[in-house]
C-alpha positions as CSV (number, residue, x, y, z in Angstrom):
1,X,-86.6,-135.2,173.4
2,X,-86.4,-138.2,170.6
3,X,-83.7,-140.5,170.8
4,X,-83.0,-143.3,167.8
5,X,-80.8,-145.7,169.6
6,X,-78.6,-147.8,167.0
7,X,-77.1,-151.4,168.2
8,X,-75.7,-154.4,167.2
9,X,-75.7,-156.7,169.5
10,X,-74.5,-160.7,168.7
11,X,-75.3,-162.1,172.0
12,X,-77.7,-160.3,173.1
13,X,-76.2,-158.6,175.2
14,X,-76.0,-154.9,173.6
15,X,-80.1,-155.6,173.3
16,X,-80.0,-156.1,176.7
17,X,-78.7,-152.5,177.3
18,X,-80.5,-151.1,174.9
19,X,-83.6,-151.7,176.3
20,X,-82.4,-150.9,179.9
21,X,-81.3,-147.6,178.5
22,X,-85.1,-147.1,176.8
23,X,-86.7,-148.1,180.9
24,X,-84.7,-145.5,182.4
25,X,-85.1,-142.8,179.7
26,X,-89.3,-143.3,179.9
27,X,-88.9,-143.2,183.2
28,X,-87.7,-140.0,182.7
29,X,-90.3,-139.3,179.8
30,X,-88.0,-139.3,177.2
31,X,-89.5,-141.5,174.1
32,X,-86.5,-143.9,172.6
33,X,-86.9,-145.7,169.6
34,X,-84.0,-149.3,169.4
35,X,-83.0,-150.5,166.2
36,X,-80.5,-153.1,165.4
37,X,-78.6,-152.4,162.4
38,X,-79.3,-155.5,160.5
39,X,-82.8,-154.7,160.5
40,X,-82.1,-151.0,159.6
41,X,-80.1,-149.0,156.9
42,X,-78.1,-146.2,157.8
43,X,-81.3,-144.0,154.5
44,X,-83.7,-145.3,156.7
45,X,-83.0,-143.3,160.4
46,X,-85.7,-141.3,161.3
47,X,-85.4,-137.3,162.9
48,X,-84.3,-137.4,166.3
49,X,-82.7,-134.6,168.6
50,X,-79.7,-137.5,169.3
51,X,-78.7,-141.1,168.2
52,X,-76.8,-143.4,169.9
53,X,-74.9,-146.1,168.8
54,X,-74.2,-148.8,170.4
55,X,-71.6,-151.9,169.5
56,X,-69.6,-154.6,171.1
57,X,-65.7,-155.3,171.1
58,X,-64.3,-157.3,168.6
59,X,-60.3,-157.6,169.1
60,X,-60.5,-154.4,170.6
61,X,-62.8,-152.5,167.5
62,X,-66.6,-152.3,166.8
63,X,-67.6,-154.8,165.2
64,X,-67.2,-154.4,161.2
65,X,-71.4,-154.4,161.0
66,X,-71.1,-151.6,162.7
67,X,-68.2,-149.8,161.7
68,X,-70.3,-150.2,157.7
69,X,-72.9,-148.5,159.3
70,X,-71.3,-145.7,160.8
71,X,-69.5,-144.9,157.5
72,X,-72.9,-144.7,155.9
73,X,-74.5,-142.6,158.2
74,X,-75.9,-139.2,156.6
75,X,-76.9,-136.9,159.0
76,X,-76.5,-133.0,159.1
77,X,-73.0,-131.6,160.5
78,X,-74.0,-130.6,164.2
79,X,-76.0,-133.8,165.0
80,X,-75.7,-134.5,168.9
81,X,-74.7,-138.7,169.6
82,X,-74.0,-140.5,171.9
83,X,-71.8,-143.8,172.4
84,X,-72.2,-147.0,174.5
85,X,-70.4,-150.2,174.2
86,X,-70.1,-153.4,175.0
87,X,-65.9,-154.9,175.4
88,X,-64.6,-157.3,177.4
89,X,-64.1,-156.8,181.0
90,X,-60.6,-156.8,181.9
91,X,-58.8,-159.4,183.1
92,X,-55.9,-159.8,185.7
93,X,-52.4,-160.2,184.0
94,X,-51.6,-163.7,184.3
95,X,-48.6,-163.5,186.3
96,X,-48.5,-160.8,188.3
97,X,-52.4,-160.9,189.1
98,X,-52.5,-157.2,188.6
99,X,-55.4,-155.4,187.1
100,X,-54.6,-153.4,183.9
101,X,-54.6,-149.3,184.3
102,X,-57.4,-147.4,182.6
103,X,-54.4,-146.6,180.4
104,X,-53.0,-150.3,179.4
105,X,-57.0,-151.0,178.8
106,X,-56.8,-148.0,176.2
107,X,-53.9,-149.2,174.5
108,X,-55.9,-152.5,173.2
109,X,-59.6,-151.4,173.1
110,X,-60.7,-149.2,170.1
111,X,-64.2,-149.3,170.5
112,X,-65.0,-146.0,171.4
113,X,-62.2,-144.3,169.7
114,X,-63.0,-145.8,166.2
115,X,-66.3,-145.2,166.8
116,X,-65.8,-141.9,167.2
117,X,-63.8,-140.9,164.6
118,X,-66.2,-142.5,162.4
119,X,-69.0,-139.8,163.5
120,X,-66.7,-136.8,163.7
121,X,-65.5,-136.9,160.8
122,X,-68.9,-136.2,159.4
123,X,-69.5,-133.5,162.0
124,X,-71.3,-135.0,164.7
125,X,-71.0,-133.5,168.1
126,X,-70.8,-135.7,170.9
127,X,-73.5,-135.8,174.1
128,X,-71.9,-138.4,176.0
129,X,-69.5,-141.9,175.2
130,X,-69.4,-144.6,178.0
131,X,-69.1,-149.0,178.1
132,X,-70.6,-151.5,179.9
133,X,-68.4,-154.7,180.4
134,X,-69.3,-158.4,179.3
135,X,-67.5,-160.5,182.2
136,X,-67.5,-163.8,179.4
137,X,-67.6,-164.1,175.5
138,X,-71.1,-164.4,175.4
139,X,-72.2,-162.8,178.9
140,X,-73.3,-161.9,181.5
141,X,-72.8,-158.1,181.8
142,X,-71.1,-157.1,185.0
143,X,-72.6,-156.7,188.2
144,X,-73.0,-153.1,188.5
145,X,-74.0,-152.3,184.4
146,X,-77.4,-151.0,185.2
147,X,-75.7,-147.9,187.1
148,X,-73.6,-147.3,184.3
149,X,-76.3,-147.1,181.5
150,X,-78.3,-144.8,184.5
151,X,-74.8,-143.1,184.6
152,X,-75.0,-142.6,181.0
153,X,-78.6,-141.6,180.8
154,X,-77.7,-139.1,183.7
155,X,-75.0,-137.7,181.3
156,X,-77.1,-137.6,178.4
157,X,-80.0,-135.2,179.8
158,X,-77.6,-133.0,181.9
């Protein structure tokens, strides 16, 4: 299996990912090529049996860097991909304390969702969407984001 793995990371902290995601995938002998977008145009992707993409949360959508790239991605209808994101972590509401419901998150973060409406629209099939939080504005990830990404390379090979 050949992965292309597509991110654009500001802080660093999508890279960061990325390259935990390419450890745990050779370790599994699957060969995955990183890219960041600004160093790569949506022509230039090489074969591979899936891509991921990867951005962070902006005021609750990928970035617009990303969201350019994804509308000019050209692949075949039927192309496997997979997503993994970077958002905010969620924060307590400031005066109850409570922690927002998986639902309340979904209301303000679009990451995914854009994301993916982006690739199906040009018939991609999708492997396997997940995000890893980033606890500041610039970092750190959260304590337990290298079990997601092994999570998410768990759900990637089945």
């Amino acid at each position: 299996m050949k992965i292309e793995y597509f991110h654009a990371s500001v802080y660093g902290n999508g890279a960061m990912v990325a390259e935990e995601f390419k450890k745990q995938m050779a370790a599994k002998g699957v060969m995955v090529d990183v890219h960041h977008i600004e160093k790569m145009k949506p022509e230039e992707m090489q074969s591979a049996d899936l891509y991921v993409f990867s951005s962070p949360g902006r005021f609750g959508k990928p970035i617009k860097e990303m969201r350019r790239f994804l509308k000019e991605v050209d692949l075949p209808s039927g192309t496997k991909y997979a997503i993994l994101t970077t958002e905010p972590a969620p924060k307590p509401d400031k005066k109850t304390g409570k922690m927002p419901t998986e639902e309340e998150i979904g209301a303000i973060q679009h990451v995914i969702s854009i994301m993916n409406e982006l690739l199906k629209e040009k018939g991609l099939l999708k492997v396997a969407e997940t995000k890893v939080y980033v606890t500041g504005l610039k970092g750190p990830l959260e304590a337990s984001w290298q079990d997601k990404v092994q999570a998410f390379v768990i759900a990637i090979l089945g």
